[in-house]
C-alpha positions as CSV (number, residue, x, y, z in Angstrom):
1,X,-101.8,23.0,-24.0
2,X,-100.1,25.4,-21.9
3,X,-97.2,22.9,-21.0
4,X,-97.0,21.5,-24.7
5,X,-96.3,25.2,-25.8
6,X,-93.7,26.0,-23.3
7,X,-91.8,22.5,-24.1
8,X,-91.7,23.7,-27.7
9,X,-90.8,27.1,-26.5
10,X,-87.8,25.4,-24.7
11,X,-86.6,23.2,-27.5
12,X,-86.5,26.4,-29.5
13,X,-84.8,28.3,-27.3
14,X,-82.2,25.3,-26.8
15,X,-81.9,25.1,-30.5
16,X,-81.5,28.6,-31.5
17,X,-78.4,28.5,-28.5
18,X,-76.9,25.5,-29.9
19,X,-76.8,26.5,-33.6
20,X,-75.5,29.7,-32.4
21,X,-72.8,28.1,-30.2
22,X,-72.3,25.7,-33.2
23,X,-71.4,28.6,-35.7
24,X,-69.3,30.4,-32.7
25,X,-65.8,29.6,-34.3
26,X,-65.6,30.9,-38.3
27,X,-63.4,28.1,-39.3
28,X,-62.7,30.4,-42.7
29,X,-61.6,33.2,-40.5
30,X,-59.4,30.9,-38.0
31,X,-57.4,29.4,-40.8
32,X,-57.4,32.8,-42.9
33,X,-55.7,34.5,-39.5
34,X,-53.0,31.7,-38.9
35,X,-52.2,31.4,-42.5
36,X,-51.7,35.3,-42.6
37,X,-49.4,35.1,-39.3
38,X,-47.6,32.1,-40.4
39,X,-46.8,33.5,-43.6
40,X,-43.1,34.2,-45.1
41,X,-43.9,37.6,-44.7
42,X,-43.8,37.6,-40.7
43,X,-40.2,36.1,-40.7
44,X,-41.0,33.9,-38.5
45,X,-41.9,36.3,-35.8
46,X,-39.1,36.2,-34.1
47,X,-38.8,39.1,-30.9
48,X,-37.0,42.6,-31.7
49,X,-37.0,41.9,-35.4
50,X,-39.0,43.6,-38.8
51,X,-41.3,40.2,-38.6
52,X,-41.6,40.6,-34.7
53,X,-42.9,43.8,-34.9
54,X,-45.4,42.9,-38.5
55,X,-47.1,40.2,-35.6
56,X,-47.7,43.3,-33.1
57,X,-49.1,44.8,-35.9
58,X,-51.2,42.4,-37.0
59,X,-52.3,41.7,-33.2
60,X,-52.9,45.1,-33.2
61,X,-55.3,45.4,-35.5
62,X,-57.7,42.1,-34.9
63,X,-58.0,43.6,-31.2
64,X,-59.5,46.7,-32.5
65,X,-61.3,45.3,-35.0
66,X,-62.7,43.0,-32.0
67,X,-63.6,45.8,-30.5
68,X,-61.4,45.1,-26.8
69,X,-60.9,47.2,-24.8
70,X,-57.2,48.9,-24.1
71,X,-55.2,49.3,-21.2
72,X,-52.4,51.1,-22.9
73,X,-52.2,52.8,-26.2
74,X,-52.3,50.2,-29.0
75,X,-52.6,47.3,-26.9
76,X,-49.0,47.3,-26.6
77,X,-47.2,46.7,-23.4
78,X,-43.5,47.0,-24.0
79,X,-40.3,45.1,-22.2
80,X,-36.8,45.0,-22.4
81,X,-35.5,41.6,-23.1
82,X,-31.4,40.9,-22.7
83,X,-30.3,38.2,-25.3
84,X,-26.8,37.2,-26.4
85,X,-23.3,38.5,-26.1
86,X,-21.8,40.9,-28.5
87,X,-18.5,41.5,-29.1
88,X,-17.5,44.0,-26.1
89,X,-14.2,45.4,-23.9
90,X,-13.2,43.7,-21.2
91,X,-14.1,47.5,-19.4
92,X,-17.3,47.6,-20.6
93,X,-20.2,47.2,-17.8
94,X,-21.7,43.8,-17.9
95,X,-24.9,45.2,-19.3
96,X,-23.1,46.6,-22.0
97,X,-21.9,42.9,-23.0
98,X,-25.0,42.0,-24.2
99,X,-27.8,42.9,-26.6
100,X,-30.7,44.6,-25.4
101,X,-34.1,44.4,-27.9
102,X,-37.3,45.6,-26.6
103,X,-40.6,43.2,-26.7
104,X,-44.1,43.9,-26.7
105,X,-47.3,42.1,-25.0
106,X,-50.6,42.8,-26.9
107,X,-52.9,43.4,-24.1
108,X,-57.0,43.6,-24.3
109,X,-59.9,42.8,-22.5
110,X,-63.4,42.5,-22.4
111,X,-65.1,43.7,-19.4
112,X,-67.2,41.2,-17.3
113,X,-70.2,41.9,-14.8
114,X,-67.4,41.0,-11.8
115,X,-63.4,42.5,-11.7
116,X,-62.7,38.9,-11.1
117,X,-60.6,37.9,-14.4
118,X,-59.8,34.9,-16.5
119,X,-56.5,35.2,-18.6
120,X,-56.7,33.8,-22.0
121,X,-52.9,33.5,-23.4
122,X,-50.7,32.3,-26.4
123,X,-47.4,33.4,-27.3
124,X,-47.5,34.7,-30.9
125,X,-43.3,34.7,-31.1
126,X,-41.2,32.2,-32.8
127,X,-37.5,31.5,-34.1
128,X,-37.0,33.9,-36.9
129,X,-35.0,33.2,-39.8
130,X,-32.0,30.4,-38.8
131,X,-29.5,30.1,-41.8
132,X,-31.4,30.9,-44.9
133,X,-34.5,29.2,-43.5
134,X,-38.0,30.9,-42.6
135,X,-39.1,29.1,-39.0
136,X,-42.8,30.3,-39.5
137,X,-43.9,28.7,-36.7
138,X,-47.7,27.6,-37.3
139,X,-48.5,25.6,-35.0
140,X,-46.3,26.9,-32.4
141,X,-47.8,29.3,-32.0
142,X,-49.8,30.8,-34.6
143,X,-52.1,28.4,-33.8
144,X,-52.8,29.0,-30.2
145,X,-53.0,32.9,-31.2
146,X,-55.5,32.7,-33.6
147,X,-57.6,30.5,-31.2
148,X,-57.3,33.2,-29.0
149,X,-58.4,35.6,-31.6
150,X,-61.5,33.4,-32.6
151,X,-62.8,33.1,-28.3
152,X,-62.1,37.2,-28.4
153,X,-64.6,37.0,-30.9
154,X,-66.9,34.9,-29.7
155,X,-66.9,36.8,-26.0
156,X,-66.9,40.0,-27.8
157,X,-70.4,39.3,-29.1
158,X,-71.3,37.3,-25.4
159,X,-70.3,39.5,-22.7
160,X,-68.8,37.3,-20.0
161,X,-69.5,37.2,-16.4
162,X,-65.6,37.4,-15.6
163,X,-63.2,40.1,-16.8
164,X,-61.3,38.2,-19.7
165,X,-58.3,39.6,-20.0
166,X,-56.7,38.5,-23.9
167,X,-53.0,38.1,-24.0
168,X,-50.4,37.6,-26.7
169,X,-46.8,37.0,-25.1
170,X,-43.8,37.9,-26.9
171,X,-40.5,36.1,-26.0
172,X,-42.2,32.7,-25.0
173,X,-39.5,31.3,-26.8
174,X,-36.6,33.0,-24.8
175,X,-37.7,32.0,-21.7
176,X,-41.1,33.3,-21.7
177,X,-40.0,37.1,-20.7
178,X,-43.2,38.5,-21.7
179,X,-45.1,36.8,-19.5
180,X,-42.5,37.2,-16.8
181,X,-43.1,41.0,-17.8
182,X,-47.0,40.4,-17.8
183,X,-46.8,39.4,-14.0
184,X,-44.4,41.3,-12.9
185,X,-46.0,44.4,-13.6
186,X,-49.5,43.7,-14.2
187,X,-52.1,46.0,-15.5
188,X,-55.3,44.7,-13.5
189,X,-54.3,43.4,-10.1
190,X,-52.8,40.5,-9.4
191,X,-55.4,39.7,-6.8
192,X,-58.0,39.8,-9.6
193,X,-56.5,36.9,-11.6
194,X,-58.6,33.8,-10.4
195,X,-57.0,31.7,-13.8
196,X,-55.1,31.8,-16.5
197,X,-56.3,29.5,-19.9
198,X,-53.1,29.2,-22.3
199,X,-52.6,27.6,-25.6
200,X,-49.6,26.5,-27.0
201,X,-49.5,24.4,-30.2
202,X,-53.1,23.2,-31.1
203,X,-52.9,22.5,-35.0
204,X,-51.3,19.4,-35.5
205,X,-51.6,16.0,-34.1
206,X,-51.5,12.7,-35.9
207,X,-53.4,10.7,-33.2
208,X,-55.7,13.8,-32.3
209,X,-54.5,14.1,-29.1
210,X,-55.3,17.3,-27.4
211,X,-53.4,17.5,-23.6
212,X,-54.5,19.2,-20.9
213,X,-52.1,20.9,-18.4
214,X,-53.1,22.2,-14.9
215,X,-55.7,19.5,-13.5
216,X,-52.7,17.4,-11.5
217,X,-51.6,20.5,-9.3
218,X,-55.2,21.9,-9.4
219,X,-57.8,18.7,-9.6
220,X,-61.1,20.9,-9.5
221,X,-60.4,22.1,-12.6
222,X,-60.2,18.7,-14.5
223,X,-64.2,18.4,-14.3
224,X,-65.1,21.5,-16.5
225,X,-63.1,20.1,-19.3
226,X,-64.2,16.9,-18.8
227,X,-68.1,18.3,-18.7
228,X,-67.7,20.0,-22.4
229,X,-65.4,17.1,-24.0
230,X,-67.5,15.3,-26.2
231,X,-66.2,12.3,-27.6
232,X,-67.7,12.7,-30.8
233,X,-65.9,16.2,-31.2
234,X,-62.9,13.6,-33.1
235,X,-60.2,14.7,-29.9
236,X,-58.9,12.1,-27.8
237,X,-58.8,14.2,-24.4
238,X,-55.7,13.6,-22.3
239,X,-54.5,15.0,-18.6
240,X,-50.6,14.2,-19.5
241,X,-48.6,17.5,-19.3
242,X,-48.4,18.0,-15.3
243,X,-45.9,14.4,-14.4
244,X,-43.3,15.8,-13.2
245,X,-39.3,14.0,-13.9
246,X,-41.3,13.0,-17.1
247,X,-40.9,13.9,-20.6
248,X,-44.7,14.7,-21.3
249,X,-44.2,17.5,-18.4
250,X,-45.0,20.9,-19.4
251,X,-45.5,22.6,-16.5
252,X,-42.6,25.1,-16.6
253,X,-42.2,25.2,-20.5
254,X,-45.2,27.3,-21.5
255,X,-46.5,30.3,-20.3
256,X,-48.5,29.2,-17.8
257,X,-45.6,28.5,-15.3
258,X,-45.5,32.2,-14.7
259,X,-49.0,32.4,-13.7
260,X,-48.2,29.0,-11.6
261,X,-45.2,30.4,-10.2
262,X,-47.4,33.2,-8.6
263,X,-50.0,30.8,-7.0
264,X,-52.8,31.7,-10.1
265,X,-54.3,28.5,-11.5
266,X,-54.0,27.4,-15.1
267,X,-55.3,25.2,-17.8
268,X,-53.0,24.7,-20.2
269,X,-54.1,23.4,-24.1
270,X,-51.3,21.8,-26.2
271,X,-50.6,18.7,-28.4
272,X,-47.8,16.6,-28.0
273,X,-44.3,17.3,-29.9
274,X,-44.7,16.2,-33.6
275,X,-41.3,16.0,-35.9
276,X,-42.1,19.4,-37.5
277,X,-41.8,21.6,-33.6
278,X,-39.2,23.5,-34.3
279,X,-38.3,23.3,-37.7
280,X,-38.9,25.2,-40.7
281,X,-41.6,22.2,-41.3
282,X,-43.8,24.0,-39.2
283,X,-46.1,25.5,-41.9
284,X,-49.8,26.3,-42.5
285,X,-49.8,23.5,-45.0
286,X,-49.0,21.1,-41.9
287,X,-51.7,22.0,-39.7
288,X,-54.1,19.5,-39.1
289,X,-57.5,21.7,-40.1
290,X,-60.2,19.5,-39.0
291,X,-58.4,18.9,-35.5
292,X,-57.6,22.4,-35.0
293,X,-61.2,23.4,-35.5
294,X,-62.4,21.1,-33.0
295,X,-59.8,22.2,-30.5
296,X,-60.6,25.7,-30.5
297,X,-64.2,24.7,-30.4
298,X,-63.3,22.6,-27.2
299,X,-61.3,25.3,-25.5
300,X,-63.8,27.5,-26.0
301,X,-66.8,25.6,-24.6
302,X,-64.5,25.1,-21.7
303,X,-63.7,28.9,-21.5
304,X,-67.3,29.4,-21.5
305,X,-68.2,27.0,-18.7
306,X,-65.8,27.9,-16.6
307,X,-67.2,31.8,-16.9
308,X,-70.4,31.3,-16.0
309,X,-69.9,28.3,-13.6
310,X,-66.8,29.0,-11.9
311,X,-65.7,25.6,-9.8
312,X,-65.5,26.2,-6.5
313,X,-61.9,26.1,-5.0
314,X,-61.1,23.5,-2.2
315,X,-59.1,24.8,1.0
316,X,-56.3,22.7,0.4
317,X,-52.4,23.3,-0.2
318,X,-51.3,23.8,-3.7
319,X,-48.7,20.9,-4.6
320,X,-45.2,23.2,-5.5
């Protein structure tokens, strides 16, 4: 009797965690958030403009409504980004020749019961407005954002063993600055960074291909997501964006590479480019809802395995 009742005691337990696990991502809310950001009225998002600054805004606001934590005022953590040439004398300083905007990282975290900490990233900038045309940028990279929004929630109701730190980048798309900015000043210590989980372009794939970045320079990470991959999720699972000299490498075109670039291990989420990537295509009505579902669903099982069982990293040299 005894054993019978804690068998049934267990299956309850297991079932109360999976249906709560099940119902971790509000699919209403994720859509609602990337059709919001992807709107016409964020201009396409694009850094140092009016629609730029709505996204900070808007980033903002889910953070505190989260309920992260700050590290500065607002979450913001401002940079000066250097873009194009203007229309200077041939005696002006070289500085001068150019247009200086100022960008802005939204920053939170959620405290974890080490100082270890896990960076989840996305870069929430895009084009702008080219010609007459809005570049709204939905899946690249509302979507990744609001994926990032929906594991903040998630973790924010799950307190994590590491310290996960939530970042939306500005400026991916001029040469990722604000990571650059992230890392070069930092606002936990570098030391403390044990990986970095980014996102870029999750919400539209024809053959429901999800890639996964990092595994080729760092191979002990490749069993985590293979542990949480279930094939019935509808996601064909592929390790395809580390071959370098290849056109499927993506190991210095996201913002990841800065984390790689200082020796911090990454897993980087992404789908392979479709004909809307940059163009003014790229709309909410072109996102794939099901398969973006299921992807943030997958990278947030795998963010939550790799919390609370944290692979163990071999002593070897990490391929450059």
């Amino acid at each position: 009797m005894r054993k019978t009742t804690h068998k049934w005691l267990l299956l309850a337990c297991l079932f109360i965690q999976f249906k709560s696990f099940a119902q971790a991502v509000d699919s209403i809310r994720l859509l609602t958030d990337l059709k919001e950001l992807s709107s016409d009225a964020y201009q396409g998002r694009k850094p140092g403009t009016y629609g730029g600054r709505l996204a900070q805004y808007f980033l903002s606001n889910r953070f505190a409504e989260i309920g992260l934590k700050e590290y500065t005022p607002q979450y913001k953590m401002l940079f000066t980004i250097i873009t194009e040439k203007i229309n200077a004398s041939v005696h002006d300083s070289v500085l001068s020749n150019y247009k200086q905007i100022y960008g802005a990282n939204i920053i939170g975290y959620i405290p974890g019961r080490d100082t270890t900490a896990i960076v989840i990233s996305a870069h929430f900038d895009h084009l702008g407005i080219v010609g007459n045309e809005i570049y709204n940028g939905a899946d690249d990279n509302g979507s990744g954002t609001c994926a990032m929004l929906a594991i903040a929630r998630y973790f924010a109701d799950h307190p994590p063993q590491h310290t996960l730190v939530f970042a939306a980048f500005d400026a991916e798309e001029l040469v990722m600055r604000g990571s650059l900015a992230f890392l070069a000043k930092p606002p936990l210590p570098l030391k403390n960074i044990v990986l970095n989980i980014n996102m870029d372009m999750m919400g539209t794939s024809t053959k429901n291909h999800l890639y996964v970045g990092g595994p080729s320079y760092y191979p002990w990470l490749k069993p985590p997501v293979e542990k949480v991959h279930t094939p019935g999720d509808g996601i064909r699972l592929g390790f395809a964006y580390d071959r370098e000299h290849s056109p499927d490498d993506r190991t210095y075109r996201s913002d990841h590479a800065a984390f790689h670039a200082n020796k911090i291990p990454y897993l980087y989420f992404g789908v392979p480019e479709h004909k809307n990537y940059h163009k003014p295509a790229d709309d909410f009505s072109n996102i794939s809802h099901a398969f973006y579902y299921h992807a943030v669903n997958l990278v947030l099982r795998t963010v939550i395995e790799v919390d609370i069982n944290f692979p163990e990293r071999p002593n070897v040299k990490q391929i450059d």
